[in-house]
C-alpha positions in Angstrom: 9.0 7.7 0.7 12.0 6.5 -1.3 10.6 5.5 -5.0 11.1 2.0 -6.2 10.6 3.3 -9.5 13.1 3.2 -12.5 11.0 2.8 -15.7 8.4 5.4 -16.4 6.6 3.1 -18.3 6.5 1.1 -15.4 2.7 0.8 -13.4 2.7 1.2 -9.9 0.1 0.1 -7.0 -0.1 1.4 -3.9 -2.3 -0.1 -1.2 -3.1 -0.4 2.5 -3.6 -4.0 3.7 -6.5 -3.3 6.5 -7.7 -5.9 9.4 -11.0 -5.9 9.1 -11.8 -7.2 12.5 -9.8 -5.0 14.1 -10.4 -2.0 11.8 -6.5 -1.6 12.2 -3.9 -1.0 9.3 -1.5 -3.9 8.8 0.9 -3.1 6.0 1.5 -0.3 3.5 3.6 -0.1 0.7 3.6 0.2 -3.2 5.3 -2.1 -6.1 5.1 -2.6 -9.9 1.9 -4.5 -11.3 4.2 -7.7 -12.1 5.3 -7.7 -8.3 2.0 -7.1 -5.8 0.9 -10.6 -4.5 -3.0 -10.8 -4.1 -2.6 -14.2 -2.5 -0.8 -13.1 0.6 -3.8 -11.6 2.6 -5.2 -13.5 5.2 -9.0 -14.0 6.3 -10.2 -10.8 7.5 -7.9 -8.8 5.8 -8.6 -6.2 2.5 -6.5 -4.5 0.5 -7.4 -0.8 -0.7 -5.8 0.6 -3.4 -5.0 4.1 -3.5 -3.8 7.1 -5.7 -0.1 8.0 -5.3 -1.5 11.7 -4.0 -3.6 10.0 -1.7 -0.6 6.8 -0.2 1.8 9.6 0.0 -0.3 12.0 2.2 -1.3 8.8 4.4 2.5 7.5 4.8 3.2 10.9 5.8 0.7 10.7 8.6 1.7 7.1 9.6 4.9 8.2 9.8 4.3 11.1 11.9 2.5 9.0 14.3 5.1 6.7 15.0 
């Protein structure tokens, strides 16, 4: 996972956007406070919000699977 961060004052998010329909995981990825649209997500879709311990064990995974 290459870190977008430069600031350490700097507050991350990181999320999984997840189809609710299809119970299938659309998007990961993390970004500053300032920069994570809440708008973008369409009907049927939630975001989760995750610890950084927690997104960088599951990119691992999703990663893996590929």
């Amino acid at each position: 996972m290459a870190s977008k961060r430069k600031d350490p004052n700097t507050k991350f998010y990181y999320f999984i956007d997840i189809d609710l329909y299809s119970r299938q995981i659309m998007s990961w990825d993390s970004d500053t406070q300032n920069n994570v649209d809440f708008n973008e997500l369409t009907n049927g879709c939630y975001r989760v919000f995750l610890s950084k311990g927690q997104y960088s064990k599951l990119v691992k995974q999703l990663e893996a699977a590929r």
